[in-house]
N, C-alpha and C positions, 0 to 999 in steps of 0.2 A: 483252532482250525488252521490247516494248512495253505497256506496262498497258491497263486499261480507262478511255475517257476519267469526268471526272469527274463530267459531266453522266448519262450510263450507272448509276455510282456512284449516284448521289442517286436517280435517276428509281426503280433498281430495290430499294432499301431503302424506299424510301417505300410504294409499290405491297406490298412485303413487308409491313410495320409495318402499313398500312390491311388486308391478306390477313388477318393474324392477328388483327387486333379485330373483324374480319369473324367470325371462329372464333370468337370468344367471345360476337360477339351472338348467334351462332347457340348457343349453348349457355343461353344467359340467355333466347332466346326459344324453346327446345324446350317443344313442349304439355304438360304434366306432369296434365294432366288430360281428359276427355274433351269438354268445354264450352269448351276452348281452340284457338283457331282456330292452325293451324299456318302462316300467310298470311306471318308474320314470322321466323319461321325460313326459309320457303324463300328470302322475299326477301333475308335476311341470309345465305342459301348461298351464293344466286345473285352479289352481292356479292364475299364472299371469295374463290370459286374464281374467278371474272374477276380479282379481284386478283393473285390467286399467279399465275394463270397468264401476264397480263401484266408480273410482275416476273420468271419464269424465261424471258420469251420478252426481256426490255430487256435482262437479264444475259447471254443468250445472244449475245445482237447479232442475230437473228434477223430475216429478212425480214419475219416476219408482224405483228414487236412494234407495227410504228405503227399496225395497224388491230385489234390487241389493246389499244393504249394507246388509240383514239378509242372502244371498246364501252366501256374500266373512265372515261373521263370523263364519258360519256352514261349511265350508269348515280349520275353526281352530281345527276343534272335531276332524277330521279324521285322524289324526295323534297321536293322544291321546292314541287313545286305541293298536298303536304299539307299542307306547314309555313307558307305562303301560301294559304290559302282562298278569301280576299276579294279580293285587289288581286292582277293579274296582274303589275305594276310591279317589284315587288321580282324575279319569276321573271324576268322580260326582262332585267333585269340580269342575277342570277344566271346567266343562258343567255349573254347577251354574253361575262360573263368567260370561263367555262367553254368559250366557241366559239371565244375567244383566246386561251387558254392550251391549247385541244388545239391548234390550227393551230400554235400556235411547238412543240409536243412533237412533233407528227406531223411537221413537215418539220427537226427534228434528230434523231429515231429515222430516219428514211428516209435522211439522210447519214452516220450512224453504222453502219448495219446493215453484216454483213458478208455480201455472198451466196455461196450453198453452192455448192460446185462449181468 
């Protein structure tokens, strides 16, 4: 019987590992008080569940995973441009890598996937 290749392997532990500290910002950013804005937890929800669920759809071998795997990398931009206020420079990078490492993910998820039926 043939295994999962190992690219598969990596892509969907990683996505797992990032899912789960997703789950903990989201618990380190629950409001515990009434003057606390709940803006970071959801966005730290929002995060984890795109993670897990792009790591049970890479593990799966799943048709859907490569445009599950392009929403959990574009969901890396959006923090870019807080962490970068002044100088758009550094985001335009950040966006380059990030636009080239989804294209090499998105066209080895689409040759790996296996379809149903």
């Amino acid at each position: 019987m043939k295994g999962k290749p190992i690219g598969v392997t990596a892509l969907a532990s990683t996505f797992l590992a990032a899912g789960m500290a997703g789950l903990a910002a989201v618990w380190a950013a629950w409001p515990r008080s009434a003057g606390t804005s709940p803006l970071a937890a959801i966005s730290a929800s929002v995060w984890s569940v795109t993670n897990l669920a792009t790591a049970a759809l890479i593990w799966r071998r799943a048709t859907g995973a490569p445009q599950a795997f392009l929403a959990a990398m574009a969901l890396l931009l959006a923090p870019a441009y807080f962490l970068f206020p002044g100088s758009r420079a550094p985001v335009m990078l950040a966006a380059t890598v990030v636009f080239a490492l989804a294209y090499l993910g998105y066209r080895y998820l689409e040759s790996v996937a296996v379809p149903v039926g």
